[in-house]
Backbone as CSV, one residue per row, in Angstrom:
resi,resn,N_x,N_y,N_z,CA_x,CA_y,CA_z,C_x,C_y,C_z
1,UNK,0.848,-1.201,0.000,0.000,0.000,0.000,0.882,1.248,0.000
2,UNK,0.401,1.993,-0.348,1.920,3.572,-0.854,0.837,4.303,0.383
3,UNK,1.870,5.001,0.803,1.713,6.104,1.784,1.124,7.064,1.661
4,UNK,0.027,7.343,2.380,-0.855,8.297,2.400,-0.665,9.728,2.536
5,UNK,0.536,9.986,3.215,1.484,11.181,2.915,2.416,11.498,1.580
6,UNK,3.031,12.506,0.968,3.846,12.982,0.466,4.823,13.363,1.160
7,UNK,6.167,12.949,1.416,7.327,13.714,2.113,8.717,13.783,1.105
8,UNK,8.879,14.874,1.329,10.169,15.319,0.871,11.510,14.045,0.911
9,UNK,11.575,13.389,2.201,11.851,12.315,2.330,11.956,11.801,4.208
10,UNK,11.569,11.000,4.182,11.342,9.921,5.469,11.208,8.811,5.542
11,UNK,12.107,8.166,6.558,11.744,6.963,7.475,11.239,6.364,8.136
12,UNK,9.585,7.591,7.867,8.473,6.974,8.961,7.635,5.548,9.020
13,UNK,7.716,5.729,7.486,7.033,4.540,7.185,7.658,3.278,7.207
14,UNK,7.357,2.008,7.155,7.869,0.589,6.270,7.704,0.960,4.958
15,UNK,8.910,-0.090,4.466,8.888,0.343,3.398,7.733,0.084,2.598
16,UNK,7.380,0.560,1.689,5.921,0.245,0.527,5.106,0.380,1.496
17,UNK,4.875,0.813,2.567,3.638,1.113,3.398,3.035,2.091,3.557
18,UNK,2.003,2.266,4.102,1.413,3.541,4.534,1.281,3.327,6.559
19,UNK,2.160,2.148,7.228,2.479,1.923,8.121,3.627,2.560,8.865
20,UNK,3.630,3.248,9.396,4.386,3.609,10.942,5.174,2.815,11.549
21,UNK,6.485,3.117,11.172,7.797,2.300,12.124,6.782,1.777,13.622
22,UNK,6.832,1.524,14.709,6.337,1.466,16.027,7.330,0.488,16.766
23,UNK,7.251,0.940,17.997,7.683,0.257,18.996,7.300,-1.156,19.546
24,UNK,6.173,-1.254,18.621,5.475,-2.634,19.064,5.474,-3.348,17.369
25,UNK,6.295,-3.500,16.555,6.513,-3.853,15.511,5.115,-4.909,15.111
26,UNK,4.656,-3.902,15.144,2.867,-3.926,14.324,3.276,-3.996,12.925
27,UNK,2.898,-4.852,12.268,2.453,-4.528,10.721,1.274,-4.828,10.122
28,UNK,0.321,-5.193,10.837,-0.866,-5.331,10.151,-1.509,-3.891,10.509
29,UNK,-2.102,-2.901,9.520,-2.885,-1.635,9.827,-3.574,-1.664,10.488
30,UNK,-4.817,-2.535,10.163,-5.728,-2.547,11.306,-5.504,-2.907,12.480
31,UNK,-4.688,-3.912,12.914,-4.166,-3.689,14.295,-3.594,-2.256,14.841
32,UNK,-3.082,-1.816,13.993,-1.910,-0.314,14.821,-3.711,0.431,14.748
33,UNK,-4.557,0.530,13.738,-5.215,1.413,14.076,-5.964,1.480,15.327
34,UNK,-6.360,0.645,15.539,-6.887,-0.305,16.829,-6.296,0.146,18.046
35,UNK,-4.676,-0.124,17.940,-4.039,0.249,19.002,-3.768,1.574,19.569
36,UNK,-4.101,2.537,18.212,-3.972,3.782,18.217,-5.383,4.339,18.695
37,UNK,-6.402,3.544,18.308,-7.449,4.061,19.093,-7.888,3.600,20.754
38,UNK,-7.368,2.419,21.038,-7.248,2.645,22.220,-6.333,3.426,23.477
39,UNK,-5.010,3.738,22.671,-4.008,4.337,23.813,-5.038,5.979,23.520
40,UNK,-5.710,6.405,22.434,-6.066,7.631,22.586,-7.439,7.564,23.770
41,UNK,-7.921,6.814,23.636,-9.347,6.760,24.314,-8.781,6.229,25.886
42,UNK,-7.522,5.827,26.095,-6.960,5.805,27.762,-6.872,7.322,27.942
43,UNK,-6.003,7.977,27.370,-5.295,9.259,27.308,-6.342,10.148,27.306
44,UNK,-7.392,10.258,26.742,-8.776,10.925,26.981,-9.191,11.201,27.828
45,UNK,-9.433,9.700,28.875,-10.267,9.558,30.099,-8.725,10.088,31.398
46,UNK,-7.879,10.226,31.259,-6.499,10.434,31.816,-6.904,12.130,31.781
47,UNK,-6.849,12.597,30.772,-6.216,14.308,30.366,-7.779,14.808,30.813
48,UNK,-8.918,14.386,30.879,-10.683,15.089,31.197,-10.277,14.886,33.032
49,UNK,-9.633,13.737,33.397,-9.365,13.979,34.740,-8.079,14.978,35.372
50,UNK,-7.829,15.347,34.469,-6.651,16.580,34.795,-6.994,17.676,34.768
51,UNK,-7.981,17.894,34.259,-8.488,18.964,33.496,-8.923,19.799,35.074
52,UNK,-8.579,21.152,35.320,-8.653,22.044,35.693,-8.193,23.168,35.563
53,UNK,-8.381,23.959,36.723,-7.836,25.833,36.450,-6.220,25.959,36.113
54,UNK,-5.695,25.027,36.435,-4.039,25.304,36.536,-3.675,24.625,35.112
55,UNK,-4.907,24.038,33.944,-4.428,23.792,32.626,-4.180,24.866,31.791
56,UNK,-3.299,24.892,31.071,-2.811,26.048,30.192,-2.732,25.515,29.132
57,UNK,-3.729,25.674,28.075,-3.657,25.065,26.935,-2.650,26.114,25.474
58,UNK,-1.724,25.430,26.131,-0.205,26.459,25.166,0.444,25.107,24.529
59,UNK,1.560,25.669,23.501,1.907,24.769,22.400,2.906,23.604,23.402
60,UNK,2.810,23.831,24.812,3.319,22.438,25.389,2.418,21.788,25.971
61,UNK,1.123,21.729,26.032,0.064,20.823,26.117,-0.029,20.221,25.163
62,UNK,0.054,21.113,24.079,-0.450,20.417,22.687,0.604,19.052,22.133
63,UNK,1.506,19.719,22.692,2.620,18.655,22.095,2.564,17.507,23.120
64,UNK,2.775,17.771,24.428,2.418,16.974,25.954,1.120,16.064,25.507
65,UNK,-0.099,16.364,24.353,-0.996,15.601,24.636,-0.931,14.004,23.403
66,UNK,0.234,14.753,22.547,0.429,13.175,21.462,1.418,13.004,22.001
67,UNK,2.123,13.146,22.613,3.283,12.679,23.592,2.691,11.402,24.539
68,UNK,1.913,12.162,25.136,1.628,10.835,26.056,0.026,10.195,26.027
69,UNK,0.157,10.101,24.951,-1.136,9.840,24.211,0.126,8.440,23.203
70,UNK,0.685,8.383,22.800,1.521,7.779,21.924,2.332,7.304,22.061
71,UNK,3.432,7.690,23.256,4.807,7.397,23.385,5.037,6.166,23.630
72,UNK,4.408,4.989,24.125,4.464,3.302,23.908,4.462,3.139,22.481
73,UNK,3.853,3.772,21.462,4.084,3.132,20.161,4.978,3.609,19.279
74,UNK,4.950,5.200,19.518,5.916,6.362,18.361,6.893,6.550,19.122
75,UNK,8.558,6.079,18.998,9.472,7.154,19.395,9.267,8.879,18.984
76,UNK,8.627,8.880,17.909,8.593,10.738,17.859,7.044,11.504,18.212
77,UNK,6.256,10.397,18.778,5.342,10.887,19.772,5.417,12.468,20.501
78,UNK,4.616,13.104,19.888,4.809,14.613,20.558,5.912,15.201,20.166
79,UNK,6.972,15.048,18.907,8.485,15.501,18.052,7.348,16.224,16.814
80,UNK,7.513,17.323,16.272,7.284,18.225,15.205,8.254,17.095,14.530
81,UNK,7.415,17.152,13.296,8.042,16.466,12.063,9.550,17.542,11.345
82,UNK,10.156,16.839,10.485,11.533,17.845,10.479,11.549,17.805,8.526
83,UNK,10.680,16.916,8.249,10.670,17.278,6.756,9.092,17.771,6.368
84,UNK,9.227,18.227,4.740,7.897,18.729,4.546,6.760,17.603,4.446
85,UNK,5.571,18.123,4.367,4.457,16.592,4.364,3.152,17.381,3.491
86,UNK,2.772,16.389,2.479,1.686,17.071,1.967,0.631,15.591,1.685
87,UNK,-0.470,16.168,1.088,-1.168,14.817,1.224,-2.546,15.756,0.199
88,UNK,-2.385,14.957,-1.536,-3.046,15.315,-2.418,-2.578,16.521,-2.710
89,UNK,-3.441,17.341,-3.416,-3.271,18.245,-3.461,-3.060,19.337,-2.977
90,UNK,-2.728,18.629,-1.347,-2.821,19.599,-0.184,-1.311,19.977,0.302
91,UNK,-0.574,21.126,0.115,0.848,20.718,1.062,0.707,21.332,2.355
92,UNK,0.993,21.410,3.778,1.070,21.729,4.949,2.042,22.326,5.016
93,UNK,2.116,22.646,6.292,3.508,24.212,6.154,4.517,23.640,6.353
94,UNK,5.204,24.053,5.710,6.879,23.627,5.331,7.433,23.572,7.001
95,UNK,8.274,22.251,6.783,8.900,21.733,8.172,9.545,23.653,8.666
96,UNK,10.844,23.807,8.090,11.373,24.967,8.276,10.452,25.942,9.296
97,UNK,9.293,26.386,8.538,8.654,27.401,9.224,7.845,26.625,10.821
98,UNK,7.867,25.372,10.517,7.067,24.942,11.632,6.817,25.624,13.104
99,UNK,7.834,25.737,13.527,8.253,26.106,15.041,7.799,27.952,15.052
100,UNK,8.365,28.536,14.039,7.871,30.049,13.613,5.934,29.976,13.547
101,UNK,5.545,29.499,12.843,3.775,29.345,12.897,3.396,28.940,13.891
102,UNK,3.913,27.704,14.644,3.311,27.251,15.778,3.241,28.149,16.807
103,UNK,4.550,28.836,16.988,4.811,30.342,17.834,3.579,31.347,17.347
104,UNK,2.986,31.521,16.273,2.444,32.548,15.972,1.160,32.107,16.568
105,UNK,0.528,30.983,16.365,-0.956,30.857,16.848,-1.089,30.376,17.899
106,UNK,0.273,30.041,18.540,-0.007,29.390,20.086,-0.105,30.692,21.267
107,UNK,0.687,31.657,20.352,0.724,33.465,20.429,-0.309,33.759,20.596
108,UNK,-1.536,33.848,19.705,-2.755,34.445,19.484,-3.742,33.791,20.225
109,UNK,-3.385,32.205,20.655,-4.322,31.956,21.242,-4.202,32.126,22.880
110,UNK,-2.760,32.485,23.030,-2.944,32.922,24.043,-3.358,34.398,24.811
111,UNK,-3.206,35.338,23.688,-3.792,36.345,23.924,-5.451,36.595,23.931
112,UNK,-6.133,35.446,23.416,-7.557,35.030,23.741,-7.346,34.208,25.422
113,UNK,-6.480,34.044,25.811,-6.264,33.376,27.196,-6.871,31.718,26.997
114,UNK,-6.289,31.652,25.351,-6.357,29.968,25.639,-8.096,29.725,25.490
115,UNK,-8.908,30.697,24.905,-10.397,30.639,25.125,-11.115,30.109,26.517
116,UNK,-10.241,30.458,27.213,-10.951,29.992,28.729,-12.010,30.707,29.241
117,UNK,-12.328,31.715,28.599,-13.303,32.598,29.642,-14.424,32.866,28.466
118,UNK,-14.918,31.576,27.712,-15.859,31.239,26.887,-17.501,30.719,27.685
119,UNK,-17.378,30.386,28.918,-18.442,29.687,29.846,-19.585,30.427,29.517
120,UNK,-19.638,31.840,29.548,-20.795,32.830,29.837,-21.033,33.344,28.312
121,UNK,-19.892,33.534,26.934,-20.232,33.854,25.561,-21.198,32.813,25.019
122,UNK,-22.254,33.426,24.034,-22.664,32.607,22.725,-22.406,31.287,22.435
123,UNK,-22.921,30.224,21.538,-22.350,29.165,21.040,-21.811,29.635,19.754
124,UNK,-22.325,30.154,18.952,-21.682,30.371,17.730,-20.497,31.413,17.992
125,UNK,-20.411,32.303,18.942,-18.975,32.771,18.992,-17.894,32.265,19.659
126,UNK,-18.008,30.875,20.160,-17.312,30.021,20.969,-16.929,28.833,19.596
127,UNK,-17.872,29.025,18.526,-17.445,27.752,17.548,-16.815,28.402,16.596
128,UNK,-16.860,30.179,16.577,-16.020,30.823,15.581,-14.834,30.670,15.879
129,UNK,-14.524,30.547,17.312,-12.701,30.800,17.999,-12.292,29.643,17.386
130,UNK,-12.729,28.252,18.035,-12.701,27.013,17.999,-12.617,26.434,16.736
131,UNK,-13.012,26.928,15.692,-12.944,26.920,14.006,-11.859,27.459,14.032
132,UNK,-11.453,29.052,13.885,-10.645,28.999,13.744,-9.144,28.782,13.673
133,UNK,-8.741,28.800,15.031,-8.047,28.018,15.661,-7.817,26.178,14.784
134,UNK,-8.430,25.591,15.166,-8.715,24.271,14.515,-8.128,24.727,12.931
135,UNK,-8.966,25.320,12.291,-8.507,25.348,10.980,-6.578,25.253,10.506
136,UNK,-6.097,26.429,11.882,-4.715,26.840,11.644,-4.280,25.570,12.148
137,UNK,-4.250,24.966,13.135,-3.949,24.064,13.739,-3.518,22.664,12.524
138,UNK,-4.689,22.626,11.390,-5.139,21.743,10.559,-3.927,21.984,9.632
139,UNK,-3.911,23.227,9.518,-3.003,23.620,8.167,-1.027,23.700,8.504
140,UNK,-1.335,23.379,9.905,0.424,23.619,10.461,0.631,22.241,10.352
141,UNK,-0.575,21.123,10.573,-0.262,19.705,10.451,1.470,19.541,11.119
142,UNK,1.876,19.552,12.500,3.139,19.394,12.849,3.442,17.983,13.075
143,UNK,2.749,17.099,13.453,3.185,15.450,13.322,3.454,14.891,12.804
144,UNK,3.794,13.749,12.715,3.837,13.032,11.396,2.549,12.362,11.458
145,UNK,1.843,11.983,12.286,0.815,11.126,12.181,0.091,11.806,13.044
146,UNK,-1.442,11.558,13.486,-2.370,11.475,14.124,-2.627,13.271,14.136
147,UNK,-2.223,13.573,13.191,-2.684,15.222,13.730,-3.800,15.501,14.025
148,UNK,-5.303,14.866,13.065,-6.392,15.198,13.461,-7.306,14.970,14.354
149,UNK,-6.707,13.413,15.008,-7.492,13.041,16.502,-6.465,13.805,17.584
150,UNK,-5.135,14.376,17.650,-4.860,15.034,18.793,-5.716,16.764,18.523
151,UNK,-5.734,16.932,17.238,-5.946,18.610,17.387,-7.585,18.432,17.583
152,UNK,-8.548,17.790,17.152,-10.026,17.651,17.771,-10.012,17.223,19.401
153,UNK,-9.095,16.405,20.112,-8.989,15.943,21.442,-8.698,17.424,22.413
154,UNK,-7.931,18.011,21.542,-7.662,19.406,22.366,-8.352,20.403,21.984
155,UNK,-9.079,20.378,21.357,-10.277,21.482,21.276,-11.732,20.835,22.150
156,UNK,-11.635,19.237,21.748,-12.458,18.830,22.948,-12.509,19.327,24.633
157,UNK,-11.345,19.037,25.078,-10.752,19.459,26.774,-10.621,21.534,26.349
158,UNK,-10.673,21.977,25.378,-11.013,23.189,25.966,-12.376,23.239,25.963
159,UNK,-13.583,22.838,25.194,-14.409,23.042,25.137,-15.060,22.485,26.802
160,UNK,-14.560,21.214,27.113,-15.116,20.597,28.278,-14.494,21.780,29.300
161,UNK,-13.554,22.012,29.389,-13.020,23.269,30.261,-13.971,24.484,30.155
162,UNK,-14.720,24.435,29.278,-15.636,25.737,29.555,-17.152,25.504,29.372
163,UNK,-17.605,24.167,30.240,-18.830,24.250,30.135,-19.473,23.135,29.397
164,UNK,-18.681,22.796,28.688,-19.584,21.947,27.368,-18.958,20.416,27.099
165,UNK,-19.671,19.652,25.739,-19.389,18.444,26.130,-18.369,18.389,24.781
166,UNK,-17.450,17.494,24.894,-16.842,16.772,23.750,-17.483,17.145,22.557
167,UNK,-16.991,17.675,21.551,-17.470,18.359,20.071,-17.758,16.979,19.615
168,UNK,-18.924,16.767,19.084,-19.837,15.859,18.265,-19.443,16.053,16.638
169,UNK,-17.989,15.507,16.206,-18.155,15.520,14.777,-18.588,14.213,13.991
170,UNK,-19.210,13.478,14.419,-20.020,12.309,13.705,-20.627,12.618,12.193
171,UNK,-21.528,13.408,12.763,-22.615,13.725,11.510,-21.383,14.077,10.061
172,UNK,-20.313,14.747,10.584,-19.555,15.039,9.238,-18.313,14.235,9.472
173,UNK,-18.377,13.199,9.787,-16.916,11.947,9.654,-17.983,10.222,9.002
174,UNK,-18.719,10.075,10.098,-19.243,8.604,9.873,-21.051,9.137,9.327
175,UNK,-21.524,10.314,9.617,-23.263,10.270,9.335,-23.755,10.797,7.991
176,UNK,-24.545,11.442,8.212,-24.943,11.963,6.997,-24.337,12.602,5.929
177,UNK,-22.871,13.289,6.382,-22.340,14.169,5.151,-20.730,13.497,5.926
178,UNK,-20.781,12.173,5.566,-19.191,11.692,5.978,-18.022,12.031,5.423
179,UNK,-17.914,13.275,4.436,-16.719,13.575,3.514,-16.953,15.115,4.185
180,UNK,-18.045,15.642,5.101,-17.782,17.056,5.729,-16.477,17.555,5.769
181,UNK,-16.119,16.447,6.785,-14.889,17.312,7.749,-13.404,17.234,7.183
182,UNK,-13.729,16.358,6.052,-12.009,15.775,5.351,-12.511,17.429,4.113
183,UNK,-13.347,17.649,3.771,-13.510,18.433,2.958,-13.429,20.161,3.810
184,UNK,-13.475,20.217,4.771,-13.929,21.140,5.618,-12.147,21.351,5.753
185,UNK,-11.237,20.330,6.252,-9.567,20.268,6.750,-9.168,20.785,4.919
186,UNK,-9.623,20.588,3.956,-9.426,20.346,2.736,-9.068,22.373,2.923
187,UNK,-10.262,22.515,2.451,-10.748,24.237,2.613,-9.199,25.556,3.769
188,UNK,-9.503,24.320,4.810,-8.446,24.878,5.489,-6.886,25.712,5.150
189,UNK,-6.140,24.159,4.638,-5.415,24.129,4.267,-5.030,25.077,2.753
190,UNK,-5.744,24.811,1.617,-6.018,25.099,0.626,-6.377,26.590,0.558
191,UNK,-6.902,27.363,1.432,-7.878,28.522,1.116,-7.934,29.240,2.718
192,UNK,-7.198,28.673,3.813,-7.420,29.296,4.420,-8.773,29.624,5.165
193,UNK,-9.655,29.056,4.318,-11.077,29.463,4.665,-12.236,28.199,5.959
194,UNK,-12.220,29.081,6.990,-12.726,28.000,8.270,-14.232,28.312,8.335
195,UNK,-15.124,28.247,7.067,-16.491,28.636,7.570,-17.359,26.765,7.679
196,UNK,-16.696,26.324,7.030,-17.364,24.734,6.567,-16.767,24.153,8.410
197,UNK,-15.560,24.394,8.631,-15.393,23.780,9.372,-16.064,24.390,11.027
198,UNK,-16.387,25.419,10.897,-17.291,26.510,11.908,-18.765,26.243,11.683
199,UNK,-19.557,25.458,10.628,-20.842,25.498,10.855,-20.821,23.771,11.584
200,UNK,-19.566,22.937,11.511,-19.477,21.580,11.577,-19.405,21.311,13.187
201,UNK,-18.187,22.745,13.337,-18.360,22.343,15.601,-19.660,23.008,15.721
202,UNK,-20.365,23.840,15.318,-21.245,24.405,15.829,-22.514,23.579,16.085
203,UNK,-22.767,22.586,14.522,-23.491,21.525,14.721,-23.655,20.526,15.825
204,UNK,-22.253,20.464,16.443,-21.915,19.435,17.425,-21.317,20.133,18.608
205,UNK,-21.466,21.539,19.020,-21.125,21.803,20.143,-22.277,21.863,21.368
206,UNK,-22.874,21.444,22.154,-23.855,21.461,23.259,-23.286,21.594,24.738
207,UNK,-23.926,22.731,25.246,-23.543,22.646,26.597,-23.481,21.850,27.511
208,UNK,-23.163,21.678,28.336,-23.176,20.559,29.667,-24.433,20.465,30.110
């Protein structure tokens, strides 16, 4: 199977695979996926019990949360990727600038204070931050793998941090419009543009 990424060049994979070196020398996919969905769904119920006032959701949580969300299977678990990565017609931001962009929106979101003081705002102006954000997040793609279940997991725990439940993206992954959200990350990347992916949390954001 050929790799679902484009890279400039890497050793992430086996060879002819679209498989992940690992620490647990997995080679059947569906097993690693498996395995990957359970160490995330430990790490879930782990990081919602941490979750309080003294969390600071800054670019060392973010990295802290595929870190130890992963680190039994990925040696570069929570490591920014160091070459470029694109995937279709899509390229993500060049390794080089990585650390420079990540600085810039981990910047901005902290001058929103991390959206913590969202409890008492709107839903739709709580799914505009949360879009946007997400969108940039989408388009810095810094992992090599799993970018989109850690960057939805951490918009989840802010959202649960202020009131509300785990963002419901079903309806646009597995339900009615299952090409939403790959088309919505599509937009992102491509155009910059986070409105597809802002009507998608909004669909699925509900208070506590």
């Amino acid at each position: 199977m050929v790799s679902k990424y484009r890279f400039a060049e890497s050793e992430i994979y086996l060879p002819g695979t679209d498989i992940p070196r690992n620490q647990l020398g997995i080679t059947d996919p569906e097993v690693l996926h498996g395995v990957e969905a359970e160490l995330l769904s430990g790490a879930f119920e782990l990081f919602v019990q941490e979750l309080d006032d003294s969390v600071v959701f800054d670019e060392a949580y973010f990295k802290a949360l595929h870190h130890r969300s992963f680190e039994a299977l990925y040696e570069w678990a929570g490591l920014y990727r160091t070459v470029d990565m694109g995937k279709g017609d899509s390229l993500f931001c060049r390794a080089q600038f990585l650390d420079q962009e990540s600085g810039r929106i981990f910047g901005e979101l902290a001058k929103e204070d991390y959206l913590r003081g969202f409890r008492s705002a709107t839903v739709d102006s709580f799914a505009n931050r949360l879009a946007y954000y997400q969108c940039e997040l989408i388009a810095l793609h810094p992992f090599y793998e799993l970018n989109g279940r850690i960057t939805r997991l951490f918009f989840d725990l802010i959202a649960l941090y202020n009131g509300y439940r785990p963002i419901d993206y079903s309806h646009a992954l597995t339900g009615e419009e299952p090409n939403a959200y790959i088309k919505a990350s599509i937009a992102c990347v491509q155009s910059a543009e986070c409105e597809p992916l802002e009507k998608i949390i909004l669909q699925g954001l509900k208070r506590v």
